[in-house]
N, C-alpha and C positions, 0 to 999 in steps of 0.2 A: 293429573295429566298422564295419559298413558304411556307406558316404554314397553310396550310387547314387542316381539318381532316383525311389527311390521314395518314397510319400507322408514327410512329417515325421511323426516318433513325437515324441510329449510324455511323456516321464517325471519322475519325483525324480531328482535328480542328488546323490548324495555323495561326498565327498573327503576322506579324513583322512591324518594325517604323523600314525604311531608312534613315539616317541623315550623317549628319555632323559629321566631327569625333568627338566623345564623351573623356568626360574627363578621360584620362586612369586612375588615383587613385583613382576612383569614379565607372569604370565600371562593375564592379565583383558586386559591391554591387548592381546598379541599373539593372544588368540583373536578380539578385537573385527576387530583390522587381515586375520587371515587370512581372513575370513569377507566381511569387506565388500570385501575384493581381488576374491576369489572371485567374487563377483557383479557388481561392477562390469563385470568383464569379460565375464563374458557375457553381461550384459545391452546394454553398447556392439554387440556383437557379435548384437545381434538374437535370442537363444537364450533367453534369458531373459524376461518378459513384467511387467509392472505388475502383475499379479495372483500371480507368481511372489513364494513364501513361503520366506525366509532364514533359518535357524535354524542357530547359531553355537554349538560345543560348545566347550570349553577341559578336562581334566582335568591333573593333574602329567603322562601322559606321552601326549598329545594334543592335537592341533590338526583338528576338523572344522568341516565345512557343510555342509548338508542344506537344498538348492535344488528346492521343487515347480514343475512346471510348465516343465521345460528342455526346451527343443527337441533332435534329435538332427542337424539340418541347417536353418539359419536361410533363412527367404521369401530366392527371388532379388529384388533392387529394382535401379530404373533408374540410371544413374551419367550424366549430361551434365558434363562438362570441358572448360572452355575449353583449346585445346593452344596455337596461336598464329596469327599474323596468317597470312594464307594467302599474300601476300607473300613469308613467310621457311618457309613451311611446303614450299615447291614450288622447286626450281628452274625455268630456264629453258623447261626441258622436259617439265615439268609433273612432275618425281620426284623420291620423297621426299629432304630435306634432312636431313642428320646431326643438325642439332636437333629435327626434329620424329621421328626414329626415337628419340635419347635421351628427350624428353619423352612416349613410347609406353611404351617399357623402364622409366622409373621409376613410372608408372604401371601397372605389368604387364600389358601389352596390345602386346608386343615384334611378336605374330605377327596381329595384327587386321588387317581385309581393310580396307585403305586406300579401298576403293572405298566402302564404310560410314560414313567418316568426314562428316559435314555441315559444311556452307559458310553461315555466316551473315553478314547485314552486307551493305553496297554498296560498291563504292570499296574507298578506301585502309581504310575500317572494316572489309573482310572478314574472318571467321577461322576458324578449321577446331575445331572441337567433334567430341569424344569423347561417342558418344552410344549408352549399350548396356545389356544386361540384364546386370547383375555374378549371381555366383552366389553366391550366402550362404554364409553362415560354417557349415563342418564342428565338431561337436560335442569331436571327439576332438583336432583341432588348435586351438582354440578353449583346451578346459582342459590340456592341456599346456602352450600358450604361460603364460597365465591362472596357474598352477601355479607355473610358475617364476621369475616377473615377481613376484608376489605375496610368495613365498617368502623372495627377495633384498628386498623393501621392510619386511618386518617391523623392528618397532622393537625392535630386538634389539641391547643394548649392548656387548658382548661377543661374541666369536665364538668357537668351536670347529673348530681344524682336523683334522682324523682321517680318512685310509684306508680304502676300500669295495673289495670284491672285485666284480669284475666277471663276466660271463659267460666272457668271454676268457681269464678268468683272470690280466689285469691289474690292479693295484692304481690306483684312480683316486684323489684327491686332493679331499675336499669339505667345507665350511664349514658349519655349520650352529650354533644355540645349542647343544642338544647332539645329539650320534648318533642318526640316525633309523635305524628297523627295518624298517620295514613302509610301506608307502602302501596305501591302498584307491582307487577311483575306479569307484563304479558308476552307469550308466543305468538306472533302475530294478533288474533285475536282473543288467544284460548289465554285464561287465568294461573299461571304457575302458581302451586299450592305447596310455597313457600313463604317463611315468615320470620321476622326480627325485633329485636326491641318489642318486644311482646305486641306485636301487630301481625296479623293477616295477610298476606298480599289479598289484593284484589285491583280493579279496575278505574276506581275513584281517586279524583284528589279534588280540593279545593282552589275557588276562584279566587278573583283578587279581593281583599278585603272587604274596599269599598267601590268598585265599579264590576263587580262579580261576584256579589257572596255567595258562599254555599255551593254545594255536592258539583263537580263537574265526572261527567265518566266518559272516558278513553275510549273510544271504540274499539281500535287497536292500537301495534306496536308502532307501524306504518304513519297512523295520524295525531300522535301525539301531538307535535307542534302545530298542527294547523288547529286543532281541536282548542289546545288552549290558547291562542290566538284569536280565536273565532267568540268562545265560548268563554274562556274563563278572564280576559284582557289582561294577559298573560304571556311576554315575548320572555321564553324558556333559557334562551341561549343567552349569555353571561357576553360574549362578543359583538354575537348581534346589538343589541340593546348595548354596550360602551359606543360601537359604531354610530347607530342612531342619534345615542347621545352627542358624540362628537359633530357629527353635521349637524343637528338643531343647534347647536351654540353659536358653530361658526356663522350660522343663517343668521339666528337672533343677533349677533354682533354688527352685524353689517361692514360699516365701513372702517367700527374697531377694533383690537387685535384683543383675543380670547385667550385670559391664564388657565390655563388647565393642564396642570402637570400628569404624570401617568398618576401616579398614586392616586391623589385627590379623585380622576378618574375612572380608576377600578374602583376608591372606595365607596364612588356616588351610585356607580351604577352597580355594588352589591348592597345597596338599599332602597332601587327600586324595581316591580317589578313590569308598569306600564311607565315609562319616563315622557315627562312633560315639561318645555322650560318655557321659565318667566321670566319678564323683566323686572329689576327693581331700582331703587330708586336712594342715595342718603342725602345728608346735608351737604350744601359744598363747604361747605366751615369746617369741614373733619378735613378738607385733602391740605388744610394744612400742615397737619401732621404727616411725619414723612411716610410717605407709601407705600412702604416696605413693611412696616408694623400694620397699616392698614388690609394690606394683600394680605400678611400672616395670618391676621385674627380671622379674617371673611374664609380660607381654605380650612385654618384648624379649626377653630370653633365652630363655625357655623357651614362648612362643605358647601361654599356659596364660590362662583366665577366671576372674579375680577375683570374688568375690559378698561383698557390703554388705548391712548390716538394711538397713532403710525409711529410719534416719537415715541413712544413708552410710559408717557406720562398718564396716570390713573384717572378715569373718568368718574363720577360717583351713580353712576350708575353698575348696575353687577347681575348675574344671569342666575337661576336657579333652577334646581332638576325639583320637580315635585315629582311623586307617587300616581297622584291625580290630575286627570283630565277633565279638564272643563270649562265651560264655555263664556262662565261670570266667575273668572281665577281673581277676585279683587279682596277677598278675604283672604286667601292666600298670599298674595302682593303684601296685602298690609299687613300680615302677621309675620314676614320674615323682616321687611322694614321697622317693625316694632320689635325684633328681639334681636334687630344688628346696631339698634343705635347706640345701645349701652356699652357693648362691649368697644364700639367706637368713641364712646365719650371715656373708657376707661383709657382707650391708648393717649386720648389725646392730654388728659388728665395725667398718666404719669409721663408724658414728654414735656410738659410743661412745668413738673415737677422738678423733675431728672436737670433742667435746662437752671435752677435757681442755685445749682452749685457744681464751681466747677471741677473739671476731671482731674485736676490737678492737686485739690482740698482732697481729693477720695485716694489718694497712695496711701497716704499713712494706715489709712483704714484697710488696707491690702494684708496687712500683720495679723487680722483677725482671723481670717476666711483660710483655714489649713489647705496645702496643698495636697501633703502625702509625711504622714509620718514622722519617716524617717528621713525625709526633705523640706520641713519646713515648711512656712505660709507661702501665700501667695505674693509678699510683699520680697523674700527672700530671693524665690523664683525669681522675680523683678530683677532686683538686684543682680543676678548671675545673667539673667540675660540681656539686661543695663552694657554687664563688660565684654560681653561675647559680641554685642552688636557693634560698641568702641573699636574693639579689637577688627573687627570685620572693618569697618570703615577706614582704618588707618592703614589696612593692605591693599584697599581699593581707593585710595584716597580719593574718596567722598569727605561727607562734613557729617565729623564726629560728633557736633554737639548736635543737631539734628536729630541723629540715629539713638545719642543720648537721649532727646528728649520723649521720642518715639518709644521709649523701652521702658519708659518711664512712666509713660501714663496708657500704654495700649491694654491690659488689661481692668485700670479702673471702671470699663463700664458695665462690666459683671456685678458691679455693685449699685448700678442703677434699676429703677424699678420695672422699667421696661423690660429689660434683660433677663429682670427677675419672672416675670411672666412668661416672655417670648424669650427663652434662651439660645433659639436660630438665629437672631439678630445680633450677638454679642460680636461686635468689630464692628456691623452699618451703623449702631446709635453709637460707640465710641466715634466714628468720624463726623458723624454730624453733629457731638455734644464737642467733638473737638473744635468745628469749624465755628460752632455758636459762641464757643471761648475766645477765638481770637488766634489757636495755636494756627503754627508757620502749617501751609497747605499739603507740604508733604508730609509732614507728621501728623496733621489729619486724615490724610488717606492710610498712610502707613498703619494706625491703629485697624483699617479693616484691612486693607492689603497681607499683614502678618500672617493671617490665615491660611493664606493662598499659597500653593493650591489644596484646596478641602477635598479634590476627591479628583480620579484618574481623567484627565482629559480637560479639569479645572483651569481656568484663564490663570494667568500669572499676574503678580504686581507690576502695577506700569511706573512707577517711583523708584527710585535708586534707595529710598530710606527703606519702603516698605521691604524690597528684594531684600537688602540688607536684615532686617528685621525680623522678615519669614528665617531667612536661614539660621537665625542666633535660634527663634522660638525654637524650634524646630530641631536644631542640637542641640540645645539643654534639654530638651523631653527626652529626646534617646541616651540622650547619656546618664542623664539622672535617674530615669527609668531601669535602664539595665544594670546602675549602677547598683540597683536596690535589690537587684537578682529575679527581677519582671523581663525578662529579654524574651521576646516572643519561642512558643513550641510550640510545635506541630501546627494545628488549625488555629491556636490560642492566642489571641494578640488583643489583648483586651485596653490598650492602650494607644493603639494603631503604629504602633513604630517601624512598621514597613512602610506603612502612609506614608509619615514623617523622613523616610531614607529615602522614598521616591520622590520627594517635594522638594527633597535637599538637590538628588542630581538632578531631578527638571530645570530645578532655580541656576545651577551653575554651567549648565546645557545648553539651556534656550536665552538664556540671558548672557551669552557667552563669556562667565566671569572668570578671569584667569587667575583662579584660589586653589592652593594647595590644600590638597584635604585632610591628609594627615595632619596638618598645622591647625587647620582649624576642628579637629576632633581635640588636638592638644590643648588647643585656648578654649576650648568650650568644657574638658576634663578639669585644668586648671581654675575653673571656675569652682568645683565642689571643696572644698576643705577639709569633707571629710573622708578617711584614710581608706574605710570603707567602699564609700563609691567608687574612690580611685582604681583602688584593687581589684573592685568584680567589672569596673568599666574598660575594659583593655583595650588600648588605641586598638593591637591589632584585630580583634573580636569586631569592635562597631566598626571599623576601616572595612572586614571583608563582608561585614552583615550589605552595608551599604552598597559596594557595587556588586552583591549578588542582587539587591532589587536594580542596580544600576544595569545587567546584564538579562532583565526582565523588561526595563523597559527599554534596552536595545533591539529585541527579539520584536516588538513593533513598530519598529521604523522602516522605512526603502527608500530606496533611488530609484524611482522612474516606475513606481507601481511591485518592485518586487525587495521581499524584505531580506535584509542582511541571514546569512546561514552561523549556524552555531561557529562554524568552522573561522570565519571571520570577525564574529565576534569575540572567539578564545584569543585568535591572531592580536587582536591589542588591547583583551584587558587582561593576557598574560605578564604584560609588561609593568606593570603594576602600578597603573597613571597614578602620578600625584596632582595631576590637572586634568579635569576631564571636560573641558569645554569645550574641545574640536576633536573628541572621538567620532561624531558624525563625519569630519570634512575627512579623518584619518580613517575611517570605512568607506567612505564613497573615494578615496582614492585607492584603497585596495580594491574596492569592486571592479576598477578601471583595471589596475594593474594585473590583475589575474586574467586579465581578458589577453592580454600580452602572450605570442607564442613565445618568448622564453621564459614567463609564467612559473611552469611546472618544475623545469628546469632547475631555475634559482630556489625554488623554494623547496626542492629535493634536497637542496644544496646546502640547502641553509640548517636544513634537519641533520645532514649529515656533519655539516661543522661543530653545532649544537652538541651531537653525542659523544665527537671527540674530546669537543671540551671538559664534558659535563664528567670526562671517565679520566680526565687530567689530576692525578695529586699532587701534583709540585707546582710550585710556583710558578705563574709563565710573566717571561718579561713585561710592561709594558709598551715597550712598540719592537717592529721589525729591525735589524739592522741590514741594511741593503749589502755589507759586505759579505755577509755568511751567505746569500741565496747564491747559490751554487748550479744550479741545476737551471737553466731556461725557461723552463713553466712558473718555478716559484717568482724567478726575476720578471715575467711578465706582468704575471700576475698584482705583481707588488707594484709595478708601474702603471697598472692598467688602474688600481685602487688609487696611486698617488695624482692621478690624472684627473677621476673625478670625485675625490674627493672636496676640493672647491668648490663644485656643483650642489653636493649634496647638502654640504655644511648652508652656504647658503639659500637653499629649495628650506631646508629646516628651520634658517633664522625668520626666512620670509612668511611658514607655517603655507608653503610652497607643495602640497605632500604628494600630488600626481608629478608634478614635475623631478621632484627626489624619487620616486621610482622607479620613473622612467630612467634616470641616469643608471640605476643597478642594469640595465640589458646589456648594459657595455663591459660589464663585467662575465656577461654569461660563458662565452669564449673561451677565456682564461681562467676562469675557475674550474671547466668541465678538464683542459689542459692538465689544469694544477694533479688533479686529483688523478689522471691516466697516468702522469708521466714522476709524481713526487710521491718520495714514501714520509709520511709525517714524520710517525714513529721512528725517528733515526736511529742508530744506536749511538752516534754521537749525542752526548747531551746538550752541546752548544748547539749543533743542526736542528735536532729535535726542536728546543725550546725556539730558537729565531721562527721557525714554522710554526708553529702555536702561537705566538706570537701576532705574524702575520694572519693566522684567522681567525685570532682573537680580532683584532684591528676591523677585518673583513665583517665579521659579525655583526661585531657593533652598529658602524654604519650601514648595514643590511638589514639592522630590526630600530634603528629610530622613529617606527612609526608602527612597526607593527613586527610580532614574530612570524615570519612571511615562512619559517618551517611549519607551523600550525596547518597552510594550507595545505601539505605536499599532502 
């Protein structure tokens, strides 16, 4: 391609890598990273433009982009460089010095007319500046570098190494995910005479396997997609084609409701490149088997689309994406029919297995199966979270043997065969081998409830055993875990124990459980024996782990569409709740209370009490005596506090907490008095301390819901 000086041409620019089919749970991502490589680069490179339009194709055996608006020779622009001191730039006899020719050379201007070079500065500040017209970036050396810079960065976890013949007729040596065939690289229609993975650009790629085989060519950059569209049956775009997919399902379903999670989604439609769905068809004798091992095997194994009436319940019929289009699809119908029945006589096979002994017989067998080390089996585990769950229930008083018997056997169905295959299901076939046994209906839920919640936004247990249950699992992981000197850093949490600290405060948040948490960090510590765990588990270490993800997921909540500010959330988990199950009610009542014009005021006030205290070294009484207030503002003050105190005490027993704030405005008056007309610091030490005293008193009842100084 030419770059002489003549004018810039502005074309579409495209590039695609032909290969081997690509790894479909990888392809969404590497067409994302190829495409925005792609552009980066030429748009650093001045080729590319703001108004230049990016469109990013991915299929099973394709990687393109399709760049409007690319330059074919980027504007020359000015380049000023400081090089150095003119000093060290010059010898004695005014020429050039070996560093100022190396610092020419790394700037590639090795052969620049010295006499061009500018002197700026007076004195010892003079220095010699590099000062010229650079010449813009060429279009074809641009996406070559761009190409193969790109190439190498894709997040590709695997490699492929395999042998290219070359023009020479030597065999060259190249990595890639899999085998490329083909590259294209066109300027609008002109051929960039650039080349990768020991290929060529040119013009061609290939159609679809089998309803387009063989050679298709691009006319240009402009008709890529319709070309292969037309010609090669061939929908390029990785979105387009999930889109497509997703209405043919829904179509095909009709009046039932279509499983298609995103994943299964993206991985269906990065294995096909014309998508086409069918209907299929199983026994109804499998949907006795519970439908959740059924759904499982149809998404993993076989990337097949489950369909549900309106209630949810599994129909045996199921949707499929083929490759192929066609118009006698009955070979296809009965060849996916013949290779889902097995794997459906497998599930129903070991749930009837599973079902000939109960969950009750598989504890003991819990002592086999290692948990961790230096923690024991999984029967141990049990155990510790046996008295953690006890212990829980007896402060919530619920029914302890319940929660016992929940703790007892919620793990045994890890040991069934099911589980052993589909290990997603471990807690749905403990609750439904539990309910096959006979066990009490909340300790058959609670065996899958435990889990919950599995992940940010997760339904909670709707059982009092299971709630109970999730929270015991849930601390003895963290505690056990950090015990062992696994406590999450940095990105690392390979055990999920933030999960685990967010599932704890969801559970006693949303379930509004009135548990001290320090106590049960202690009952759940208490559980380990050994001296070790104790000592690296420190209540106060998992106490502050926990509500820093409890102050994470404060940061997404609101009142009325707008969420809590940092500033209000310091306000009351400075105070160092030992109960946090009405920080939401004691946020939405500070949200109110700040809304108050004496607001700012009190909580100036409250900042400024705070510091006097906090610079207090002696002892302060506890409480005021009304004989020493001396001075009128303090005896107001002190009256004005003994007035509503009543109010406040009970707004707090009643968990009252807009109402107890409001009572603080009656205060605002006589505090702003206190502070005009009273000097704390007496030099009497009886005065002094009665005064500290009385704002110690003040305090108090000014932050029982929140440190309302935070907001000032």
């Amino acid at each position: 391609m030419s770059t002489s000086n003549s004018k810039p041409q502005s074309a579409t620019l495209l590039i695609e890598v032909f290969t081997e089919e690509l790894p479909p749970k990888s392809l969404r991502r590497l067409g994302d990273a190829f495409s925005e490589g792609i552009f980066t680069a030429l748009k650093s490179a001045g080729l590319a433009t703001e108004g230049s339009k990016v469109t990013g194709f991915a299929t099973p055996r394709r990687l393109a982009v399709q760049i409007t608006d690319v330059l074919n020779q980027a504007p020359d622009y000015p380049v000023r460089e400081k090089l150095l001191p003119t000093s060290i730039a010059f010898d004695a006899e005014g020429k050039a010095t070996p560093p100022l020719l190396k610092k020419l050379g790394a700037l590639g201007y090795a052969d620049v007319d010295l006499a061009t070079l500018e002197k700026a500065g007076e004195g010892k500040n003079e220095a010699l500046y590099l000062n010229v017209i650079a010449k813009g970036a060429a279009l074809e050396q641009t996406a070559q570098t761009a190409l193969e810079q790109t190439l190498n960065k894709l997040p590709i976890a695997k490699m492929m190494h395999y042998q290219v013949l070359q023009k020479n007729g030597q065999l060259a040596d190249v990595q890639f995910a899999r085998p490329a065939h083909r590259i294209i690289a066109l300027h609008g229609s002109t051929i960039l005479n650039i080349s990768a993975l020991g290929i060529d650009a040119a013009n061609q790629t290939e159609g679809h396997r089998f309803l387009a085989p063989g050679n298709v060519t691009v006319s240009s950059a402009d008709q890529y997609e319709t070309d292969l569209q037309s010609k090669a049956k061939i929908i390029p775009s990785f979105n387009q084609r999930r889109a497509q997919i997703e209405v043919e399902l829904l179509k095909a379903a009709g009046d039932d409701l279509v499983l298609m999670p995103d994943s299964l989604l993206d991985e269906v439609t990065a294995l096909v490149e014309w998508p086409a769905i069918y209907e299929c068809h199983f026994d109804q004798e499998f949907l006795e088997v519970p439908q959740e091992c059924l759904i499982l095997t149809m998404q993993t194994n076989q990337k097949y689309f489950a369909l549900t009436d309106k209630h949810g319940k599994l129909r045996n019929r199921f949707l499929i994406v083929s490759n192929i289009e066609t118009n006698k699809p009955h070979a296809i119908i009965s060849g996916n029919e013949r290779v889902v029945r097995p794997r459906l006589s497998d599930a129903r096979f070991f749930f009837q297995q599973d079902q000939k002994r109960p969950l009750a017989s598989r504890v003991v067998d819990l002592g086999k199966v290692v948990y961790h080390n230096q923690l024991g089996n999984q029967l141990d585990r049990t155990k510790r979270v046996q008295g953690l769950a006890v212990g829980i229930a007896k402060k919530l008083n619920a029914d302890e043997k319940l929660a016992s018997r929940a703790a007892e056997i919620a793990k045994t169905d890890l040991l069934t065969d099911m589980v052993g295959e589909f290990p997603e299901l471990q807690g749905i076939m403990g609750r439904y081998y539990a309910n096959h046994d006979g066990e009490n209906a909340d300790v058959a839920s609670a065996c899958s409830e435990h889990y919950m919640p599995r992940f940010a936004g997760d339904a909670l247990p709707q059982t009092q055993t299971g709630t109970i249950l999730a929270i015991a699992d849930k601390l003895e992981t963290l505690v056990g875990i950090w015990g062992v000197g696994l406590a999450p850093t940095g990105d690392k949490d390979p055990y999920a124990l933030r999960r685990h600290a967010l599932g704890i405060c969801r559970l006693l948040l949303e379930k509004n459980l009135s548990l001290n948490l320090p106590e049960l960090i202690g009952l759940a510590r208490a559980q380990f024996p050994q001296a070790d765990v104790q000592e690296k588990a420190k209540a106060a270490d998992i106490y502050a782990f926990i509500i820093d993800r409890l102050r994470a997921y404060l940061r997404d909540q609101s009142v009325a569409g707008k969420a809590f500010t940092s500033a209000e959330i310091d306000a009351v988990l400075s105070q160092d709740p030992t109960q946090i199950n009405d920080l939401i009610e004691r946020l939405t009542a500070l949200r109110e209370f700040n809304a108050l014009a004496e607001a700012a005021q009190l909580a100036a006030a409250n900042k400024r009490i705070s510091n006097i205290l906090k610079k207090t070294t002696t002892a302060i009484p506890a409480t005021c005596s009304a004989k020493l207030l001396q001075i009128p503002a303090e005896a107001s003050l002190h009256q004005a506090l003994e007035a509503v105190t009543p109010a406040i005490n009970a707004a707090y027993e009643k968990r009252q907490f807009v109402e107890l704030l409001r009572s603080l405005v009656a205060l605002s008056g006589p505090i702003d008095q206190f502070f005009a007309d009273v000097m704390v610091m007496d030099p009497n030490p009886e005065l002094r301390d009665n005064r500290l005293a009385l704002l110690q008193q003040l305090h108090q009842k000014m932050n029982l819901i929140a440190d309302l100084g935070k907001l000032a």
